[in-house]
C-alpha positions in Angstrom: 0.0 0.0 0.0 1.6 3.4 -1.0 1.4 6.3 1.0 -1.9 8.6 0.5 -1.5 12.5 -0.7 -4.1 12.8 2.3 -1.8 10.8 4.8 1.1 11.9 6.4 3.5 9.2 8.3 6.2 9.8 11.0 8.4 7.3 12.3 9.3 7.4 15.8 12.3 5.8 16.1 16.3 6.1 14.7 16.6 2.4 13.7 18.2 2.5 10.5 16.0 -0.9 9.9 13.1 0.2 10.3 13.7 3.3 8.0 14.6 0.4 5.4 11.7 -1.7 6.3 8.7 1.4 5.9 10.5 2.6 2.7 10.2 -0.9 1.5 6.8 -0.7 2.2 6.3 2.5 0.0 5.6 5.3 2.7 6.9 8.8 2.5 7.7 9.8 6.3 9.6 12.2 8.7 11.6 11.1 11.1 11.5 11.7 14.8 13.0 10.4 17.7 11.7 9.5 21.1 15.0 10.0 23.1 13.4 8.1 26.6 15.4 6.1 29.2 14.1 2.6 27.8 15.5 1.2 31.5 12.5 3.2 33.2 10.4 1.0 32.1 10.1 -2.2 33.3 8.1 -5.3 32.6 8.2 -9.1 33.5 6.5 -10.4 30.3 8.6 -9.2 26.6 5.5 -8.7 25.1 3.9 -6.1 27.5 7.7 -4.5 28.0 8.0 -3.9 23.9 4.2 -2.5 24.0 4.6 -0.3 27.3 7.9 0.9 25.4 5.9 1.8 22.2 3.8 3.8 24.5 6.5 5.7 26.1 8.1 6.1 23.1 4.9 7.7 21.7 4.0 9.8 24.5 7.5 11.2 24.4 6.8 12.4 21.1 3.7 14.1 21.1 5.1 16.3 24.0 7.9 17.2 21.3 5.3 18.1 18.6 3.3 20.1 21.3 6.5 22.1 21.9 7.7 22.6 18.5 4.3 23.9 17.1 3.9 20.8 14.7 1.1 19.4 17.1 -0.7 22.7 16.1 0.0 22.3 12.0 -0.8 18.8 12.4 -4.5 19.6 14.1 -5.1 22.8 11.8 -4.9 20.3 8.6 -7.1 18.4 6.9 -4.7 15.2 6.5 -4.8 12.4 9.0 -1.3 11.6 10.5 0.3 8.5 12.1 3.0 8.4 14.1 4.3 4.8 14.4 7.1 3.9 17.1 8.0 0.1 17.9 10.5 -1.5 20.3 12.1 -4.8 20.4 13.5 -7.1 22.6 15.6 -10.6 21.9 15.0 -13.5 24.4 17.8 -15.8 25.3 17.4 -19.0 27.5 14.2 -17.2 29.0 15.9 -14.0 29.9 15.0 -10.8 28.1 17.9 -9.1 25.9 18.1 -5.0 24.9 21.1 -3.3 23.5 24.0 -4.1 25.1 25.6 -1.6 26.9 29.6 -2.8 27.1 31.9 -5.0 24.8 31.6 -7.7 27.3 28.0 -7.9 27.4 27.7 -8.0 23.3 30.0 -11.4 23.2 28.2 -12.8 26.0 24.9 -12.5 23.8 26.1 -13.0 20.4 28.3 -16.5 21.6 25.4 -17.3 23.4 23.2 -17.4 20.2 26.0 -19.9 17.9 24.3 -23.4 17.5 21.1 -22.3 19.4 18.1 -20.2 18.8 16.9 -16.9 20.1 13.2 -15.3 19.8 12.5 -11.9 18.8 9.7 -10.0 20.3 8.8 -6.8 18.5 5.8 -4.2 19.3 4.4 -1.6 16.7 2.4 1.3 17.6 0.3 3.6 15.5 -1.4 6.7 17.2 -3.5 9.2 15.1 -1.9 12.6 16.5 -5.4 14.6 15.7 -7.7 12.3 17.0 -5.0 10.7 20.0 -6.4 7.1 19.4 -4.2 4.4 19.4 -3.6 0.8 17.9 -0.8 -1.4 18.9 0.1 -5.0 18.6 3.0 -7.4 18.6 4.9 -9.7 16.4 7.4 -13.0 17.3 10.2 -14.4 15.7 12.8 -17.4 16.1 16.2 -17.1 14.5 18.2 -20.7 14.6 21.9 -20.1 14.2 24.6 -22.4 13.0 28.2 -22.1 14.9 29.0 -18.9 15.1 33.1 -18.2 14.9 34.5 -15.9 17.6 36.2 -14.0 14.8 33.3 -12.9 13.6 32.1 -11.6 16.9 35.0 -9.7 17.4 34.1 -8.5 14.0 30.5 -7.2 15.3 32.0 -5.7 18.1 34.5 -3.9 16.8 32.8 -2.4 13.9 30.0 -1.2 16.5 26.3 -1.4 15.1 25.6 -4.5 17.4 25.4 -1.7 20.2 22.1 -0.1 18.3 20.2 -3.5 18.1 18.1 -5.6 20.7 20.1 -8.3 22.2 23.1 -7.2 19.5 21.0 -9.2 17.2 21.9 -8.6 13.4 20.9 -11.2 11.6 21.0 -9.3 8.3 24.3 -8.1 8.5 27.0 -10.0 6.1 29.2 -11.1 8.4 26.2 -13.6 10.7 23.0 -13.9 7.2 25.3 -17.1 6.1 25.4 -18.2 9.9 21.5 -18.3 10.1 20.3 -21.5 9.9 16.5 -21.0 10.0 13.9 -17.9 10.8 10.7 -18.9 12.2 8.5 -15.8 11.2 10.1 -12.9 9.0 13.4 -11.5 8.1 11.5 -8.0 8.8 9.9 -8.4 11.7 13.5 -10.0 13.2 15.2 -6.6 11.8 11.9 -4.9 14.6 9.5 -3.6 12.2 7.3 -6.6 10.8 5.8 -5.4 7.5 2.0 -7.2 7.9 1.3 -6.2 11.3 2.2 -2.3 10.9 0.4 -2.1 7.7 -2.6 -3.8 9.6 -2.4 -1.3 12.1 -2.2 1.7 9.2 -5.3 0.7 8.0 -7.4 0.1 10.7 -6.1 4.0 12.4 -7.3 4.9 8.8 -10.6 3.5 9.3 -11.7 5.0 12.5 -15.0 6.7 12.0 
């Protein structure tokens, strides 16, 4: 579905992935950035910890539209607008993985994942900023790994980007796609925006009454 000359989109977040993923999709959008402590938030379950992060990341927002006049341009217009933020999480041996934080912690996770399997846990939200309604869901994946050499995770380290990823996941990086064994789900929703469920969510908020 392309982008409507009556619908305007912004992305809430600064993942380069999921700037790929929504121009993939065919949207024209701005960019925006939430810029929240994520370790405020806490939640037991992954699912309602990527959802309550959606939220935050959301809320976040809006206050910065309010502030910078945009909320005002937005509401004096006759076009709808979506903001969509998402948040992801990668879970390990039961325990939930976000971005690690030091060297150390990013070979721990990425050793931890050659010749076993990790499950990705991805939220998307999509707010109407006129109207303030909301619809969110959330999308799972399994990635299967084959061994993965410690070379190549000094590699991944080194060179940085695993720092900017849930669980310092990156499956579709060159150095670990020929190391994937198996996905059980998508390639996009693994890279934390999955394609079916944000369109879903576009056009219900485009349906409201």
């Amino acid at each position: 579905m392309a982008a409507s000359s009556a619908l305007r989109l912004i992305l809430g977040s600064s993942s380069a992935s999921r700037r790929q993923i929504l121009a993939e999709m065919g949207y024209q959008f701005k960019l925006l950035s939430a810029d929240i402590d994520e370790k405020e938030i806490r939640k037991e379950k992954p699912e309602e910890l990527v959802v309550a992060l959606a939220h935050a990341k959301a809320d976040a927002i809006l206050d910065k539209m309010r502030n910078n006049g945009m909320m005002k341009e937005i509401v004096d217009s006759q076009e709808t607008t979506l903001l969509i933020t998402a948040d992801q999480v990668v879970v390990h041996d039961g325990v939930i993985r976000e971005k690690p934080t030091t060297p150390e912690e990013a070979r721990k996770f990425i050793q931890g994942y050659s010749q076993s399997h990790a499950a990705t846990i991805g939220s998307v939200l999509v707010t109407n900023v006129k109207t303030g309604t909301r619809r969110e869901g959330w999308d799972k994946s399994e990635v299967y790994f084959h061994k993965i050499p410690n070379e190549v995770v000094e590699s991944l380290i080194e060179e940085g980007n695993v720092f900017y990823v849930a669980g310092g996941l990156l499956v579709e990086h060159p150095l670990t796609s020929p190391l994937v064994e198996a996905i059980v789900g998508t390639i996009d929703s693994v890279m934390g925006l999955p394609k079916a469920l944000t369109e879903q969510l576009i056009k219900d908020s485009l349906q409201e009454p």
